[in-house]
C-alpha positions in Angstrom: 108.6 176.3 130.3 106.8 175.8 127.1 104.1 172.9 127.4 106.7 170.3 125.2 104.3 169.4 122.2 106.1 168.8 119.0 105.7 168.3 115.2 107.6 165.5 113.2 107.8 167.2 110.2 109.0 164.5 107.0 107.6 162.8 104.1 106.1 159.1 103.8 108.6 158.0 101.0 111.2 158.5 103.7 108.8 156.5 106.1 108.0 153.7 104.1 111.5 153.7 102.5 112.9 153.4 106.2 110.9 150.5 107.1 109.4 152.8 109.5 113.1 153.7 111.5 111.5 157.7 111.3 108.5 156.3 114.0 110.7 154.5 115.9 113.2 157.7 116.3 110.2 159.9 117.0 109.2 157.3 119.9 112.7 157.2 121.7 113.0 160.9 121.2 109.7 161.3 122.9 110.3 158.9 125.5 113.8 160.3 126.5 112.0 163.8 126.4 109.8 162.7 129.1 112.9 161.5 130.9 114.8 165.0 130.6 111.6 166.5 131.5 110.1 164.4 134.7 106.5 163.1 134.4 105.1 166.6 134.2 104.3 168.1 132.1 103.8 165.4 129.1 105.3 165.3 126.1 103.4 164.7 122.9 105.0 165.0 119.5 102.8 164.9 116.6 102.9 162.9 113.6 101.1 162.5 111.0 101.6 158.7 109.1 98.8 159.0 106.6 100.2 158.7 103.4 97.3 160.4 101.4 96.9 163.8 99.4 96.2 167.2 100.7 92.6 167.8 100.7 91.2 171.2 102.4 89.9 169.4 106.0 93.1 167.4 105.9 95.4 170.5 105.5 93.1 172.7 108.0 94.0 169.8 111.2 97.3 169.9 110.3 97.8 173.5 110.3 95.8 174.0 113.6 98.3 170.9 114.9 101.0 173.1 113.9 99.6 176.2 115.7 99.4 174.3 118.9 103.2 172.9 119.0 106.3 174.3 120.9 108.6 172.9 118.4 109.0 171.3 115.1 111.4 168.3 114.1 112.2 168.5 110.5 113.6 165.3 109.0 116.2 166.7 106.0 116.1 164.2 103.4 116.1 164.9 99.5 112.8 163.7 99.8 111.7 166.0 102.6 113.5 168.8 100.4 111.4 167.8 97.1 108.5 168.0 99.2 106.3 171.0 99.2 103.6 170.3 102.2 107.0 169.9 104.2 108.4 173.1 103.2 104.9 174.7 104.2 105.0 173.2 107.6 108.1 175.0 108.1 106.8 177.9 107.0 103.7 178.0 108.8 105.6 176.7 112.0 107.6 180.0 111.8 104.4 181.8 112.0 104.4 180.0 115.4 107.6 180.9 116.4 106.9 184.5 115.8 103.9 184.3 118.4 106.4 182.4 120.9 108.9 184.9 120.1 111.6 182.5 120.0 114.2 181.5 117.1 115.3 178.4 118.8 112.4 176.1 118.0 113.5 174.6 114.8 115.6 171.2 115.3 116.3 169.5 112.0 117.9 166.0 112.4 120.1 165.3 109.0 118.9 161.9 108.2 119.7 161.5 104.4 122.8 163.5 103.1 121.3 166.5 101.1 125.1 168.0 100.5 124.3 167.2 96.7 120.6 169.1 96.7 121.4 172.1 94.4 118.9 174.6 95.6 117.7 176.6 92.6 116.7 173.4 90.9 113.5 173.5 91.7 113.3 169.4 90.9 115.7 169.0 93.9 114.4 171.3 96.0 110.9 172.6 96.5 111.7 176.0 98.0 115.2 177.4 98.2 114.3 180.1 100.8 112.7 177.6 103.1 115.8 175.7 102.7 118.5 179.1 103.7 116.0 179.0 106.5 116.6 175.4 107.8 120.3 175.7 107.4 120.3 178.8 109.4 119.3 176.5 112.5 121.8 174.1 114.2 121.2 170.8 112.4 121.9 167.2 114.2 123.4 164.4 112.4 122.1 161.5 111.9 123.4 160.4 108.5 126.1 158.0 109.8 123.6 156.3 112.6 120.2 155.9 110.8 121.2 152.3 109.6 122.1 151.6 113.4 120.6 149.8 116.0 118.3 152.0 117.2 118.9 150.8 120.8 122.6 151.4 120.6 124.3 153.5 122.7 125.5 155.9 120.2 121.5 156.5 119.0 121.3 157.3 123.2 123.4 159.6 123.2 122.2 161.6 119.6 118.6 161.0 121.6 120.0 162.4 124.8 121.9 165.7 123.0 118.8 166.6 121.2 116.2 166.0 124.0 118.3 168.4 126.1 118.3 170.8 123.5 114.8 170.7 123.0 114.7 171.3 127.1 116.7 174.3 126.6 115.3 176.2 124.4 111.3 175.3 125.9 112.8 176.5 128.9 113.9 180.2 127.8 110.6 181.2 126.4 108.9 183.6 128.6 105.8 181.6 130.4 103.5 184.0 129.3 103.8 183.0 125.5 103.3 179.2 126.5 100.3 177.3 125.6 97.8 176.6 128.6 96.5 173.7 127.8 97.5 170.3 126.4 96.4 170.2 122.3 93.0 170.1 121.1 93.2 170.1 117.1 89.2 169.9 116.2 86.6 167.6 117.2 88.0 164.9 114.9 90.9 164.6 116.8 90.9 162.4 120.9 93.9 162.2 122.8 94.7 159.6 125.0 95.6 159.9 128.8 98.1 157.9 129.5 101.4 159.0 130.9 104.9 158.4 129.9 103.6 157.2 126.4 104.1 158.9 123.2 101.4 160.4 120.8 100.9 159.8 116.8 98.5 160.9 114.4 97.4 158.2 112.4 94.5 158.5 109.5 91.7 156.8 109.2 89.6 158.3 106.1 90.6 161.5 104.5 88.4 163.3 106.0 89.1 162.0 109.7 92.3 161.7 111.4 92.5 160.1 115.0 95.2 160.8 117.9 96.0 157.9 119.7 98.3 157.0 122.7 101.4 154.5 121.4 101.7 152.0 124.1 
């Protein structure tokens, strides 16, 4: 089985707009990952919660992040549509999927409805082809529980569907294609050790960004 290191793929404005409900769905997911999985190997999904521009060392740790991951979460919102750094994180994730040679490691949770984006207006959506590309992949929806309780048990259950998913799919790429080791993005980057905890990437300057164990 693939070593089970993620991307959350989504934009700040959804983040911020949220009240920060897209952390707290990547840390359940995570955690009931880990519980699908066992305490071995450990599951670590990347995100990135610095809400700053693009700059070249910036882009470079987040596209060697990419390159490391088993899988990618996108988060469709209009926002997440608009967005162009999202739409080349799905792009270079497919890169990755190529070298896993797997098409089952896209998982797109629907959070925001997107039914209206008309996609050759390139003010509602950043990249049309990215977008056939996303809807070729079985999306989960989340539209009618992201103003839920979070703890509730129908967010347990959309949790539990997806993780095992997720499972699947790491499961039924050949070993030989997996990565050996846990992530190690640059020298800028630290990973914590402890088990059964989830991981986030979380900026400190624009030029440095830190991965850190959420307790």
């Amino acid at each position: 089985m693939l070593i089970p290191t993620g991307f959350w793929s989504y934009t700040s404005s959804d983040e911020n707009s949220s009240r920060g409900k897209l952390s707290l769905l990547r840390s359940l997911l995570s955690q009931e990952l880990q519980q699908q999985i066992g305490r071995r190997p450990t599951v670590v999904i990347w995100q990135d919660v610095a809400a700053i521009p693009p700059g070249s060392e910036w882009e470079q740790q987040i596209r060697s992040a990419i390159g490391e991951t088993s899988f990618i979460i996108p988060i469709i919102t209009p926002a997440f549509l608009q967005s162009e750094w999202c739409s080349q994180e799905i792009d270079l994730f497919r890169l990755r999927e190529n070298e896993l040679k797997s098409k089952r490691l896209i998982f797109p949770i629907h959070f925001i409805d997107t039914s209206h984006i008309e996609e050759r207006n390139p003010d509602e959506c950043y990249s049309a082809s990215t977008l056939q590309i996303l809807k070729s992949r079985q999306w989960v929806d989340f539209r009618n529980l992201r103003l839920q309780n979070y703890e509730s048990a129908e967010v347990g259950q959309f949790l539990e569907h997806l993780a095992k998913s997720i499972r699947s799919s790491l499961r039924e790429v050949d070993k030989s294609d997996a990565p050996r080791s846990k992530p190690t993005i640059n020298e800028h980057l630290t990973v914590g050790a402890q088990n059964n905890s989830s991981t986030v990437i979380k900026n400190h300057t624009p030029s440095k960004i830190e991965v850190i164990r959420e307790g």
